[in-house]
FILUM-774967 format. One record per atom (N, C-alpha, C, CB): residue in three letters; z, y, x; atom name. Coordinates in nm, 4 decimals. Glycine has a CB too. Example, Ala and Ser with C-alpha at 12.3 -4.5 7.8 and 13.67 -1.06 7.14 Angstrom:
+------+----------+----------+----------+------+
| code |        Z |        Y |        X | site |
+------+----------+----------+----------+------+
|  ALA |   0.7800 |  -0.5690 |   1.3190 |    N |
|  ALA |   0.7800 |  -0.4500 |   1.2300 |   CA |
|  ALA |   0.7800 |  -0.3300 |   1.3200 |    C |
|  ALA |   0.9046 |  -0.4473 |   1.1308 |   CB |
|  SER |   0.7080 |  -0.2250 |   1.2850 |    N |
|  SER |   0.7140 |  -0.1060 |   1.3670 |   CA |
|  SER |   0.7870 |   0.0030 |   1.2900 |    C |
|  SER |   0.5725 |  -0.0598 |   1.4084 |   CB |
+------+----------+----------+----------+------+
END
This chain:
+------+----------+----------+----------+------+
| code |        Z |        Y |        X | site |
+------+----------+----------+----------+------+
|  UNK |   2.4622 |   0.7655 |   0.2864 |    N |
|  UNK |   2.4417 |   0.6974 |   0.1604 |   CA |
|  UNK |   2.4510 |   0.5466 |   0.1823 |    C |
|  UNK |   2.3056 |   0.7361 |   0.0986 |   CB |
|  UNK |   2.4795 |   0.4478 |   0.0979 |    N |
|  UNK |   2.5345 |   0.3423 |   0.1146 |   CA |
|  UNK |   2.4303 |   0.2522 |   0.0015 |    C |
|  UNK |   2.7003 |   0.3572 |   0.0923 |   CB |
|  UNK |   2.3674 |   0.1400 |   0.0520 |    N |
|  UNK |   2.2175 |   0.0466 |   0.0032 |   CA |
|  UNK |   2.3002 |  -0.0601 |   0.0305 |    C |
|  UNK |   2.0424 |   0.0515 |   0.0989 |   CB |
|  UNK |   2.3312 |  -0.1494 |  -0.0936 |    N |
|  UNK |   2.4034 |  -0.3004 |  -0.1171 |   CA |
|  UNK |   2.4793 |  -0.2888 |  -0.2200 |    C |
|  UNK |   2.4954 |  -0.3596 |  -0.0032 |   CB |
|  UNK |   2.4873 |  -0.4547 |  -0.2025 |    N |
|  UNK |   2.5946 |  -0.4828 |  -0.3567 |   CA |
|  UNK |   2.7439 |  -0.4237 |  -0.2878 |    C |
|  UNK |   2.6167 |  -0.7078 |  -0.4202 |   CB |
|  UNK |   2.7616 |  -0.3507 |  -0.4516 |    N |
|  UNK |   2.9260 |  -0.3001 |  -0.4190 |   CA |
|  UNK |   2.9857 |  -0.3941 |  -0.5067 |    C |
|  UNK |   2.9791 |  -0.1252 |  -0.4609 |   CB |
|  UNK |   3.1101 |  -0.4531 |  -0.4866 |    N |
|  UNK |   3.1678 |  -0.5325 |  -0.5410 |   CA |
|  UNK |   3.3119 |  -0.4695 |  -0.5683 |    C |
|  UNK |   3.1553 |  -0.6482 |  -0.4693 |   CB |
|  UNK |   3.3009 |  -0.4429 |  -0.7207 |    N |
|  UNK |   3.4452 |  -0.3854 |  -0.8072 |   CA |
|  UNK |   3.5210 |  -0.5210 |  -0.7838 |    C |
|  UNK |   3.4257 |  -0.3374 |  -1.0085 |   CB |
|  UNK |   3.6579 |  -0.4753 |  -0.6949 |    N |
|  UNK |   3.7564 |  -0.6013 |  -0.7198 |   CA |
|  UNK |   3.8802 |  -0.5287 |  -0.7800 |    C |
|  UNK |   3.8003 |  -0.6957 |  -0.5687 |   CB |
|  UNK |   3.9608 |  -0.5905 |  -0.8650 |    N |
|  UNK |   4.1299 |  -0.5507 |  -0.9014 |   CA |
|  UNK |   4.1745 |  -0.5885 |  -0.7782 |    C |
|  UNK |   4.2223 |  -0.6385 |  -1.0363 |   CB |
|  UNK |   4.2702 |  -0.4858 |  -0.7344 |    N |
|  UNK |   4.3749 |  -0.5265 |  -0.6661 |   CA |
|  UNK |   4.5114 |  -0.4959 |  -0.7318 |    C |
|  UNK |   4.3640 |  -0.4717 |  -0.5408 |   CB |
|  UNK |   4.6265 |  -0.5813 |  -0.6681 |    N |
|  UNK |   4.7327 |  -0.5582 |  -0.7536 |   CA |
|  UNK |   4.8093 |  -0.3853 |  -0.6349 |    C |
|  UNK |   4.8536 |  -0.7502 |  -0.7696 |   CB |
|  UNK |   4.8315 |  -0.3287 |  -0.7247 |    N |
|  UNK |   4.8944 |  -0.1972 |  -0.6579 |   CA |
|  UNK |   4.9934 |  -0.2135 |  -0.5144 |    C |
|  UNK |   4.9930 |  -0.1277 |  -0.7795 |   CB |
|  UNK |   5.0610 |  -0.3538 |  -0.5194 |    N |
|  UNK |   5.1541 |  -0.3739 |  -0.4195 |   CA |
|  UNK |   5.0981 |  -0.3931 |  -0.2766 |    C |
|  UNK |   5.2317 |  -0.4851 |  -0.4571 |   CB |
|  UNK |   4.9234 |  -0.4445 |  -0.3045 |    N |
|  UNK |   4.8460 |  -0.4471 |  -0.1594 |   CA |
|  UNK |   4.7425 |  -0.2940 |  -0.1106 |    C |
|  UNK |   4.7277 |  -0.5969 |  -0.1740 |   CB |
|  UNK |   4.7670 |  -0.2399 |  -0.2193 |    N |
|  UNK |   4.6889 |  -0.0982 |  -0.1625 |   CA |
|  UNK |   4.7328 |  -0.0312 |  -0.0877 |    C |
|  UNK |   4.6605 |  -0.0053 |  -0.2375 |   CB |
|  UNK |   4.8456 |   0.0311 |  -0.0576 |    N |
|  UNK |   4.8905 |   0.0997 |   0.0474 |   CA |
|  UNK |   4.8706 |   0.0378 |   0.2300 |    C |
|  UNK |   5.0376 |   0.1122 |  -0.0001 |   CB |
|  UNK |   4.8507 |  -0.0840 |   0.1791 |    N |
|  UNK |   4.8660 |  -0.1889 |   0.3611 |   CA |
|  UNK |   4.7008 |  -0.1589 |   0.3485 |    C |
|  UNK |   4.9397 |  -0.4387 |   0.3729 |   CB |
|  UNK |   4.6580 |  -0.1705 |   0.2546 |    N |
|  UNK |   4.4596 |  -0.2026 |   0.2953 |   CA |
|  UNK |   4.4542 |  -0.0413 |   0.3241 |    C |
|  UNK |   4.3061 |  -0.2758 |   0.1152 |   CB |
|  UNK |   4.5091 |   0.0705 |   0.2533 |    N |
|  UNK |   4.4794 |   0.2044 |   0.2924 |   CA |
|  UNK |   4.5156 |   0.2336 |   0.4890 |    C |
|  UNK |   4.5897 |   0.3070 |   0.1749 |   CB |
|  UNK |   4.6623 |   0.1765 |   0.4913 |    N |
|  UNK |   4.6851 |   0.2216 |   0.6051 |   CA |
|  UNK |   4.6338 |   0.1562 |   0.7335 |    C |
|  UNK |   4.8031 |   0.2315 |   0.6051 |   CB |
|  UNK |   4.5705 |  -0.0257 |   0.6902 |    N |
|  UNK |   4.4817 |  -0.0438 |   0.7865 |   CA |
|  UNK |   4.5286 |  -0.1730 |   0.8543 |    C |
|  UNK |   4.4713 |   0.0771 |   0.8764 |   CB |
|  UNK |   4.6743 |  -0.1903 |   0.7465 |    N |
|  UNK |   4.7573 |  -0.2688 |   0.8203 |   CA |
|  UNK |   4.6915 |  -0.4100 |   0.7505 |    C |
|  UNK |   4.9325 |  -0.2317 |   0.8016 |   CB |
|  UNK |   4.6555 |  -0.4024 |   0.6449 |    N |
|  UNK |   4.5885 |  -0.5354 |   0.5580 |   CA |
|  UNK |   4.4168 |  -0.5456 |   0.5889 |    C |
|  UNK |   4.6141 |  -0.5064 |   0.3628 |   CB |
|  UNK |   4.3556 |  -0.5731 |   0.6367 |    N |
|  UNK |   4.1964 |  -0.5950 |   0.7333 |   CA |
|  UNK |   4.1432 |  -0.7069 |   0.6288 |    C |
|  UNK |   4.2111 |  -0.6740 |   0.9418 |   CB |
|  UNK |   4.1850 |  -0.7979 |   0.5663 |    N |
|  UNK |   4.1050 |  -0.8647 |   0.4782 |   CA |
|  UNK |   4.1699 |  -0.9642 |   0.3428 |    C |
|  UNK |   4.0261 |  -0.9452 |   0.5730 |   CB |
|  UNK |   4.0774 |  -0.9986 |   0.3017 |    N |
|  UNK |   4.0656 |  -1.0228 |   0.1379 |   CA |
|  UNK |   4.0976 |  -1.1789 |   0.0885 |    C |
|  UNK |   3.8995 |  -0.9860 |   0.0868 |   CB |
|  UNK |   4.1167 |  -1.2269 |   0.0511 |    N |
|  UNK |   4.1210 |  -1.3890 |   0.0285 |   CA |
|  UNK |   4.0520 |  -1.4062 |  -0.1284 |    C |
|  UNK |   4.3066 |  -1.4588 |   0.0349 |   CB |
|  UNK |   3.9618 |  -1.4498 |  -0.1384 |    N |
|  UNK |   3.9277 |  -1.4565 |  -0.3070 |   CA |
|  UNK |   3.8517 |  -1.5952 |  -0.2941 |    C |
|  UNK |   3.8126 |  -1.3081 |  -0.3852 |   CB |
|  UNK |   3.8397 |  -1.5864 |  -0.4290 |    N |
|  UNK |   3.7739 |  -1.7251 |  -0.4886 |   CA |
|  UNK |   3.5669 |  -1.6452 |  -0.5270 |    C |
|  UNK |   3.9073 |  -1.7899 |  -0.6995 |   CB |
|  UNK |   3.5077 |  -1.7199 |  -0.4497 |    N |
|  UNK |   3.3571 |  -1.6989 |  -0.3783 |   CA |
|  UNK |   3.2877 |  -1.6938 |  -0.5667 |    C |
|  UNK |   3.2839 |  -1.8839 |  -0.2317 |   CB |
|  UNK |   3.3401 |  -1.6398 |  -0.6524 |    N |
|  UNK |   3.2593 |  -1.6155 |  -0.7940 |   CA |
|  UNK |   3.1334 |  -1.4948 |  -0.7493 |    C |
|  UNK |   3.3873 |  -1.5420 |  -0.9375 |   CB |
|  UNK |   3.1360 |  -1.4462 |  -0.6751 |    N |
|  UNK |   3.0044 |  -1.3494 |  -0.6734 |   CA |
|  UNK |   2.9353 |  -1.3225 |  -0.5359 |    C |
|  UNK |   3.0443 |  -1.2042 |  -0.7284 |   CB |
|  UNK |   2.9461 |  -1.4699 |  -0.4540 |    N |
|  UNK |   2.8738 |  -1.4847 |  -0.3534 |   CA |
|  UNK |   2.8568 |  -1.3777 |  -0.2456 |    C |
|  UNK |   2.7699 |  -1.5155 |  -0.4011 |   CB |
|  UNK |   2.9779 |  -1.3115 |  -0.2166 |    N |
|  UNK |   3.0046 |  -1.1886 |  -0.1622 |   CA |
|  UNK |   2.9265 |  -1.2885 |   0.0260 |    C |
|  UNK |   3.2284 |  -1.1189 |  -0.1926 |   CB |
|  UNK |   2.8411 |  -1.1604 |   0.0896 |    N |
|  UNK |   2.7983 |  -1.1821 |   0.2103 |   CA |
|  UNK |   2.8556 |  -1.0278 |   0.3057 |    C |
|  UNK |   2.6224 |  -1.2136 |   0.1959 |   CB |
|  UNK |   2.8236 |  -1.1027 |   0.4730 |    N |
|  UNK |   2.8680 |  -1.0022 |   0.5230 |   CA |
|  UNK |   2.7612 |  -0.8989 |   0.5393 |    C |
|  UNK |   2.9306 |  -1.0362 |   0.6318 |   CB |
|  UNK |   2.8700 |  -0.7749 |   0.5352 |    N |
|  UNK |   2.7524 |  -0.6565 |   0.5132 |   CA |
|  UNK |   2.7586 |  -0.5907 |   0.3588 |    C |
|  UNK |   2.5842 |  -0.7314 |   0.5348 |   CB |
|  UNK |   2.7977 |  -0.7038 |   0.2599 |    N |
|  UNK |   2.8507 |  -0.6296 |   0.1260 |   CA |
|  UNK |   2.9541 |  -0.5356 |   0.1434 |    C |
|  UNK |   2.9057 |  -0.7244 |   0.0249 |   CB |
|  UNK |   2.9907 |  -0.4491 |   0.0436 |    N |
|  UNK |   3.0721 |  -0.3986 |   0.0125 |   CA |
|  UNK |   3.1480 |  -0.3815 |  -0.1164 |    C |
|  UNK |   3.0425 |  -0.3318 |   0.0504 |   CB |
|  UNK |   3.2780 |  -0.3250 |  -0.1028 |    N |
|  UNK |   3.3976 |  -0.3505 |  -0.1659 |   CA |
|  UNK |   3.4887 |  -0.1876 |  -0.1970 |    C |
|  UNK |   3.4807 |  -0.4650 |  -0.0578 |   CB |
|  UNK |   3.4557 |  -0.2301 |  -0.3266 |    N |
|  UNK |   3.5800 |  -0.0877 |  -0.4341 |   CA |
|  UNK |   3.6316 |  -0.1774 |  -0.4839 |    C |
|  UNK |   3.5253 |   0.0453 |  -0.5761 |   CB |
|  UNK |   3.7691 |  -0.1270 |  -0.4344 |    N |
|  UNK |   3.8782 |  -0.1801 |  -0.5216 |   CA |
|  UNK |   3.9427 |  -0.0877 |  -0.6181 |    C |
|  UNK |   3.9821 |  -0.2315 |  -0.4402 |   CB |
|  UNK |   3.9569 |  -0.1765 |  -0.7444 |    N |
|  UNK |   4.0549 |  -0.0916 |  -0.8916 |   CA |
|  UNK |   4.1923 |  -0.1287 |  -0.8474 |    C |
|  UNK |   4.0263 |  -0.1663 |  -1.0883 |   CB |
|  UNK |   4.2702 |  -0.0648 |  -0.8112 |    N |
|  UNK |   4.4051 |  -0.0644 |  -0.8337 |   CA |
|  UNK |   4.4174 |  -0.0822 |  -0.9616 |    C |
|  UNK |   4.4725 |   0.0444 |  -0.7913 |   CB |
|  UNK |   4.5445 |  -0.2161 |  -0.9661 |    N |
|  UNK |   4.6286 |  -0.2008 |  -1.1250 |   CA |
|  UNK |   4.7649 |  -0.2285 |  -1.1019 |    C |
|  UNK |   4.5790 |  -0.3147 |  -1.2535 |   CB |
|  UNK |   4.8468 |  -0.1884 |  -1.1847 |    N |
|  UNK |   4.9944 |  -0.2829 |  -1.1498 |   CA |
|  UNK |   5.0002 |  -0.4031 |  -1.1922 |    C |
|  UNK |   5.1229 |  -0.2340 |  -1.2073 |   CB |
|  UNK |   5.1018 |  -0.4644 |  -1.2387 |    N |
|  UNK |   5.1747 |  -0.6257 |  -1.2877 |   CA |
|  UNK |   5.0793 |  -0.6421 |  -1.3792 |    C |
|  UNK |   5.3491 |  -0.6425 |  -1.3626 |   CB |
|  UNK |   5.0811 |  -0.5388 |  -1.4760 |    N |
|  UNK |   5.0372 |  -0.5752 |  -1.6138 |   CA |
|  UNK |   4.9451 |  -0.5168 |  -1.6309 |    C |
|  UNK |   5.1126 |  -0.5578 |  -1.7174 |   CB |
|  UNK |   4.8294 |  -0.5162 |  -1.5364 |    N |
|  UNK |   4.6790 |  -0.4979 |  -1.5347 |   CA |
|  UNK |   4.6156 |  -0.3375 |  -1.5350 |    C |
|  UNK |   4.6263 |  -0.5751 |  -1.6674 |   CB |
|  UNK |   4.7285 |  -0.2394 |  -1.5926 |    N |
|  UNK |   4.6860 |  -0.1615 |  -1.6044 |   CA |
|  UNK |   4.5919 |  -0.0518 |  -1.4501 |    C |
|  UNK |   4.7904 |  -0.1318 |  -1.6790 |   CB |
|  UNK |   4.5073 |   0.0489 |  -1.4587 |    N |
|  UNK |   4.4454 |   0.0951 |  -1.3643 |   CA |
|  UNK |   4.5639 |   0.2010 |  -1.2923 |    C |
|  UNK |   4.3073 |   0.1552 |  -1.4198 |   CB |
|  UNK |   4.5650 |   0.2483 |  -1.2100 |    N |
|  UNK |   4.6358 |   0.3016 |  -1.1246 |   CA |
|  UNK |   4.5614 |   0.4338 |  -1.0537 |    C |
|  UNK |   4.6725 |   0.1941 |  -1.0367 |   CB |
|  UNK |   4.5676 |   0.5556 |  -1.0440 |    N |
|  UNK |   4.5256 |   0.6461 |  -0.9895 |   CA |
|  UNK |   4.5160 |   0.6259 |  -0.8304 |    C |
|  UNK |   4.5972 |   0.7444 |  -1.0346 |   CB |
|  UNK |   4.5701 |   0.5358 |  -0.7623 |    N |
|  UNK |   4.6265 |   0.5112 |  -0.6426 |   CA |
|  UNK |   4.4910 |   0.5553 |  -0.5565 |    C |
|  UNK |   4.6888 |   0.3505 |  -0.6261 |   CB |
|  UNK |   4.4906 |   0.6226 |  -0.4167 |    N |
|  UNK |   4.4011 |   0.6703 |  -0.3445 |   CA |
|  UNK |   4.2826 |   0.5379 |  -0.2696 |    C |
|  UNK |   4.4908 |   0.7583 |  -0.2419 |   CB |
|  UNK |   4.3450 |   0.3940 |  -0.2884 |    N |
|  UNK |   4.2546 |   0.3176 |  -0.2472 |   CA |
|  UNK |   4.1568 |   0.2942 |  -0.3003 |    C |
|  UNK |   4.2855 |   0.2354 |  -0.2262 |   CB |
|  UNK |   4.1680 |   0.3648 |  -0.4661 |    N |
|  UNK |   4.0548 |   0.3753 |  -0.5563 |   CA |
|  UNK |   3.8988 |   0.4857 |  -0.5199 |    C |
|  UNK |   4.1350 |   0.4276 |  -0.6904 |   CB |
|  UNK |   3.9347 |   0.5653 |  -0.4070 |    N |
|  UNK |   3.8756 |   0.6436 |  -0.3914 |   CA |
|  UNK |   3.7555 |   0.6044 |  -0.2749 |    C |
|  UNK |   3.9638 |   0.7385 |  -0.3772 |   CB |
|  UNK |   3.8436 |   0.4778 |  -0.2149 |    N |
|  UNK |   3.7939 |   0.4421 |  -0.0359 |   CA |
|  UNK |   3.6364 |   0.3561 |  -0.1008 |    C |
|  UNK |   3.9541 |   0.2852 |   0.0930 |   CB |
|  UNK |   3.5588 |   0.3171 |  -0.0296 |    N |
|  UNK |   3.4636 |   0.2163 |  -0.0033 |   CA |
|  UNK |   3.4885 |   0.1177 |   0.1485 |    C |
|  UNK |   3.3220 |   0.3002 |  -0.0012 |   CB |
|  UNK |   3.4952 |  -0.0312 |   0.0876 |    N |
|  UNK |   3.4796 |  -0.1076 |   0.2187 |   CA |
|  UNK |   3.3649 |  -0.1815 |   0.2369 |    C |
|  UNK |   3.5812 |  -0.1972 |   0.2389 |   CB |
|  UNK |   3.3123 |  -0.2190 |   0.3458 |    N |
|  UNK |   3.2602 |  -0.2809 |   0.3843 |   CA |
|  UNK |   3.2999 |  -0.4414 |   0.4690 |    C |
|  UNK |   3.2146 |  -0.1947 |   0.4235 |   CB |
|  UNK |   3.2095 |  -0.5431 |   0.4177 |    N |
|  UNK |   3.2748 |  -0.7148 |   0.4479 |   CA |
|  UNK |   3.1987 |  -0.7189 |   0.5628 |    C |
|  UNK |   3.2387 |  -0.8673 |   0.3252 |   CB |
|  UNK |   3.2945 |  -0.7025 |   0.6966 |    N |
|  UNK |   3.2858 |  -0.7192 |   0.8260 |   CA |
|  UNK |   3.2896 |  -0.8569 |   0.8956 |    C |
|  UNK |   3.3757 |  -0.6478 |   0.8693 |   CB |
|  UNK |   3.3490 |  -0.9712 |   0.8082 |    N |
|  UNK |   3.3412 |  -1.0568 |   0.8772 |   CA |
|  UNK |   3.3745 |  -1.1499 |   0.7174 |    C |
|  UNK |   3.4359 |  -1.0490 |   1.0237 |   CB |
|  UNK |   3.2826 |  -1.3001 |   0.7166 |    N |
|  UNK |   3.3039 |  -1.3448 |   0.6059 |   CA |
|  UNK |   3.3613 |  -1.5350 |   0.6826 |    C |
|  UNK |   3.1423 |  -1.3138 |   0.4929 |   CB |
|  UNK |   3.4349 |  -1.5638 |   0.6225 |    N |
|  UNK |   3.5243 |  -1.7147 |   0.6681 |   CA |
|  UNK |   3.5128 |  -1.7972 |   0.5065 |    C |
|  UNK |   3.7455 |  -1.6746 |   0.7283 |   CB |
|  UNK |   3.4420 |  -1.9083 |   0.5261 |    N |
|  UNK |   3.4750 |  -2.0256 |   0.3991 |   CA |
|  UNK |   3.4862 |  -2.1683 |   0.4636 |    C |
|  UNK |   3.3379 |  -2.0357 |   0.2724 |   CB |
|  UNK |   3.5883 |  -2.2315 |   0.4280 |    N |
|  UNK |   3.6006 |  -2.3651 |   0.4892 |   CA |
|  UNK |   3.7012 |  -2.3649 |   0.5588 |    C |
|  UNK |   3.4989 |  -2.4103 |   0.5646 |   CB |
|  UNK |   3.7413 |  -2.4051 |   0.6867 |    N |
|  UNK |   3.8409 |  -2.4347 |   0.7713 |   CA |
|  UNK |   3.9953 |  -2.3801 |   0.7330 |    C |
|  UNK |   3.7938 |  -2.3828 |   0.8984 |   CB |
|  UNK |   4.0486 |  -2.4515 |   0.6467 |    N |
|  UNK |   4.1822 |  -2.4618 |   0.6262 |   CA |
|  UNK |   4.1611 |  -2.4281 |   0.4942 |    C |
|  UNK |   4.2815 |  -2.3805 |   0.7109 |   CB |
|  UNK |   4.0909 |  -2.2975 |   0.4075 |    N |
|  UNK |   4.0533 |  -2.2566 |   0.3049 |   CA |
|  UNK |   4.0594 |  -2.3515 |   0.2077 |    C |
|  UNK |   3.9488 |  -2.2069 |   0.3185 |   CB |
|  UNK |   4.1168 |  -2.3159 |   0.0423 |    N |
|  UNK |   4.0405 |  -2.4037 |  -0.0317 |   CA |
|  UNK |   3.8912 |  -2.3995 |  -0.0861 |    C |
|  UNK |   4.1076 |  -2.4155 |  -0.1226 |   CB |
|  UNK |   3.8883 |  -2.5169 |  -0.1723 |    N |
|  UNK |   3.7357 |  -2.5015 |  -0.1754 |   CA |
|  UNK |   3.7103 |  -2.3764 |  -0.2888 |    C |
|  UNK |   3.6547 |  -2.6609 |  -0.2248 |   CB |
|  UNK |   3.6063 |  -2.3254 |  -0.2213 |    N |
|  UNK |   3.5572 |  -2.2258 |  -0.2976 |   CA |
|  UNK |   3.6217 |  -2.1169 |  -0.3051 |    C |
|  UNK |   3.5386 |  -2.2588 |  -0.4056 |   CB |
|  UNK |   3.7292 |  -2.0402 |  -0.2294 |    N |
|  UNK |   3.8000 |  -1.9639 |  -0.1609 |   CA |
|  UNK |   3.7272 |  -1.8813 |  -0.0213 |    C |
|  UNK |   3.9087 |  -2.0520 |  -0.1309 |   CB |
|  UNK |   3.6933 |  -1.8145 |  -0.0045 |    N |
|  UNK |   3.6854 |  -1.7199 |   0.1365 |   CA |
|  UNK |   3.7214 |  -1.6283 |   0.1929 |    C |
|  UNK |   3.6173 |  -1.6836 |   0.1622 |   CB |
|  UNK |   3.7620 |  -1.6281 |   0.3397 |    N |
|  UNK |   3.8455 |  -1.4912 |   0.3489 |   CA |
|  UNK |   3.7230 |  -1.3618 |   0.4039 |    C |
|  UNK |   3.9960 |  -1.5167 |   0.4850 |   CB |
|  UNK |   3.7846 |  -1.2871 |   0.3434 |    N |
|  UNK |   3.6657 |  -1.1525 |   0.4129 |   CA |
|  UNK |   3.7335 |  -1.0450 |   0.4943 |    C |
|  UNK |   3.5818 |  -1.0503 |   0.2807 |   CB |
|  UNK |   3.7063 |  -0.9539 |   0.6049 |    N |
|  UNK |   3.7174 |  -0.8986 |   0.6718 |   CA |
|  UNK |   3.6630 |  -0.7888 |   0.6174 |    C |
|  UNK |   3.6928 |  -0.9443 |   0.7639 |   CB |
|  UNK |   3.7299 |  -0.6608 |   0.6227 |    N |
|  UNK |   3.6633 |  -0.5707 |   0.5267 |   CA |
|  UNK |   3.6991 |  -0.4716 |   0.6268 |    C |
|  UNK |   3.7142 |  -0.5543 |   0.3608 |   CB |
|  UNK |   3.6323 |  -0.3462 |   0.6541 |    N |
|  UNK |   3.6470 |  -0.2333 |   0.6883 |   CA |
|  UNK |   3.6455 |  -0.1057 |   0.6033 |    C |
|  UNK |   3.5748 |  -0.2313 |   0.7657 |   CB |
|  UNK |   3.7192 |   0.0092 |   0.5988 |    N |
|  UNK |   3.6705 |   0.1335 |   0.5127 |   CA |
|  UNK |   3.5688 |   0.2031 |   0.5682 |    C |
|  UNK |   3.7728 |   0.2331 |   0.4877 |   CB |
|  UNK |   3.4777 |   0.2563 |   0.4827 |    N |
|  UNK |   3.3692 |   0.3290 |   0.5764 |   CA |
|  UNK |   3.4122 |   0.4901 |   0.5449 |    C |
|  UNK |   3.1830 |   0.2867 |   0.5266 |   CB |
|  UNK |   3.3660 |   0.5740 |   0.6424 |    N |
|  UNK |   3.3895 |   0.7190 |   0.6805 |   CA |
|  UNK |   3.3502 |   0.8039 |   0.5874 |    C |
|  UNK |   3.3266 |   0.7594 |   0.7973 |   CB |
|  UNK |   3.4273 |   0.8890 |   0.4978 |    N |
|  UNK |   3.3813 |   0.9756 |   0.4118 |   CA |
|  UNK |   3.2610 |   1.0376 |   0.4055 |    C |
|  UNK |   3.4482 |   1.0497 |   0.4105 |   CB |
|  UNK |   3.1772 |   1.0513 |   0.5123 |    N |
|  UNK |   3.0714 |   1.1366 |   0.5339 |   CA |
|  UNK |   2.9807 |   1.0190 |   0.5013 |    C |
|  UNK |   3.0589 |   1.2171 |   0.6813 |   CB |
|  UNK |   2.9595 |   0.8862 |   0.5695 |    N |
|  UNK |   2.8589 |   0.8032 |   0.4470 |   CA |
|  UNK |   2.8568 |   0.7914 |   0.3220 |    C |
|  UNK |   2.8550 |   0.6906 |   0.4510 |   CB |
|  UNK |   2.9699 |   0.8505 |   0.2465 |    N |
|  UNK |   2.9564 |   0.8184 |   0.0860 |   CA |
|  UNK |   2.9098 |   0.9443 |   0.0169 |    C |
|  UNK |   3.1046 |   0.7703 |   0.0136 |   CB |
|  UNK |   2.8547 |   1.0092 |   0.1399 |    N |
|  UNK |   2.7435 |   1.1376 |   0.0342 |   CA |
|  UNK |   2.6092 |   1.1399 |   0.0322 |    C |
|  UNK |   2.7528 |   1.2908 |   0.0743 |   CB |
+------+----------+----------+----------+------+
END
């Protein structure tokens, strides 16, 4: 079972398949909900034009493994390090 803020983000459909397969490890956003490490992360798939997407990354839970603000970043921008966690914690 999983205790923390989950943080609903849109993603655009064209980055879900790389975050599913493991090849995309983290996030770049603008710091509106003070995301820390140790939060976690559902992402809504949508396409171009916002709509939701059935896509299987909708199904995953991540966890923010490593959190970066500042150094090269703009302001108020951070990158996050996210991991998927193992089906058997999300029961």
């Amino acid at each position: 079972m999983v205790d923390g803020i989950i943080h609903r983000l849109k993603i655009l459909d064209i980055f879900a398949d790389d975050i599913l397969e493991g090849n995309k490890t983290f996030e770049l956003r603008y710091n509106d909900r003070n995301y820390q490490k140790g939060d976690f992360i559902k992402f809504v798939v949508v396409d171009g034009e916002g709509h939701v997407s059935r896509h299987p990354l909708g199904r995953e839970l991540f966890q923010i493994v490593y959190f970066l603000e500042g150094w090269g970043l703009k302001d108020g921008y951070v990158a996050l390090g996210i991991q998927r966690l193992p089906q058997e914690l999300l029961h």
